[in-house]
C-alpha positions as CSV (number, residue, x, y, z in Angstrom):
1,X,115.5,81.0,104.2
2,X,113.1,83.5,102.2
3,X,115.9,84.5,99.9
4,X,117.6,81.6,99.6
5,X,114.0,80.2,97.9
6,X,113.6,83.7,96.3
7,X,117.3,82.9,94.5
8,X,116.6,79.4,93.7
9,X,113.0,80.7,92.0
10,X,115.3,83.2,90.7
11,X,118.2,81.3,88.8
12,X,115.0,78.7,87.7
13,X,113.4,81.3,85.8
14,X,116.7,82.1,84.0
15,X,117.2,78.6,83.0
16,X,113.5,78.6,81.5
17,X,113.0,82.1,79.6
18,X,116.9,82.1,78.8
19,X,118.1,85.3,77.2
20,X,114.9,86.7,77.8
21,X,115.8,87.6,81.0
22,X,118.5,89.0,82.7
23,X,118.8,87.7,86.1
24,X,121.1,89.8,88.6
25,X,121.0,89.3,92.6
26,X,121.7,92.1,94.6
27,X,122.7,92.6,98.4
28,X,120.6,95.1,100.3
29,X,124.0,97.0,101.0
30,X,124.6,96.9,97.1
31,X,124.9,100.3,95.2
32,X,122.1,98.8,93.1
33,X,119.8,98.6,95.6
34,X,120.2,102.0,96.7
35,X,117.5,103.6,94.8
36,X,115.2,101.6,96.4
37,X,112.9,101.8,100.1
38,X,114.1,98.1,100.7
39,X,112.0,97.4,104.0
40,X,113.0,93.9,104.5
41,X,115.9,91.7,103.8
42,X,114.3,89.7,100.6
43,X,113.0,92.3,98.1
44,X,112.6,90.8,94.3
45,X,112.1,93.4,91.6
46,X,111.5,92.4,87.8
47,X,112.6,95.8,85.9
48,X,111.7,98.2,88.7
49,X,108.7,96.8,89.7
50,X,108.7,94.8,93.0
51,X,107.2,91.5,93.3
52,X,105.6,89.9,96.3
53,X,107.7,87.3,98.1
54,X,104.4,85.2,97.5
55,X,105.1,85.2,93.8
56,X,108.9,85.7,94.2
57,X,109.2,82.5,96.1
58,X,107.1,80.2,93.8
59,X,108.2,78.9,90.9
60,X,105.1,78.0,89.6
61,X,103.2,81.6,90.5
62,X,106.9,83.2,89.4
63,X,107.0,81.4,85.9
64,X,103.2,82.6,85.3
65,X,104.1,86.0,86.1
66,X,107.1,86.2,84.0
67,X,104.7,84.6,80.8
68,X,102.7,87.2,81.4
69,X,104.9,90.2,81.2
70,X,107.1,88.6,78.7
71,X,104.0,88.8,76.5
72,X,103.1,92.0,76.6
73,X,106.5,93.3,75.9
74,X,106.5,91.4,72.8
């Protein structure tokens, strides 16, 4: 249930901030998660930083997160 929230969070934030993000889902299995100590089975990352499942899983706490990153990237 965790990731199917995590993915719905997920594919909101794309419709919001547009082509300001990239949004790609990845299995654990996948080649692209390979690089990473993946612990559990839901594990969101924004660039390579990981994000709490608190955050990852709230759209509200998720969109906030996202402003703020997006703003100090320029």
């Amino acid at each position: 249930m965790t990731c199917q929230k995590a993915a719905g969070v997920a594919k909101a934030m794309q419709e919001r901030f547009g082509n300001r993000l990239n949004l790609k889902i990845h299995l654990a299995n996948s080649p692209e998660a390979a690089a990473y100590p993946l612990k559990g089975a839901t594990n969101v990352f924004v660039g390579r930083e990981w994000v709490s499942l608190e955050v990852a899983t709230s759209t509200e706490q998720m969109e906030a997160y996202l402003n703020k990153l997006l703003a100090n990237t320029g």
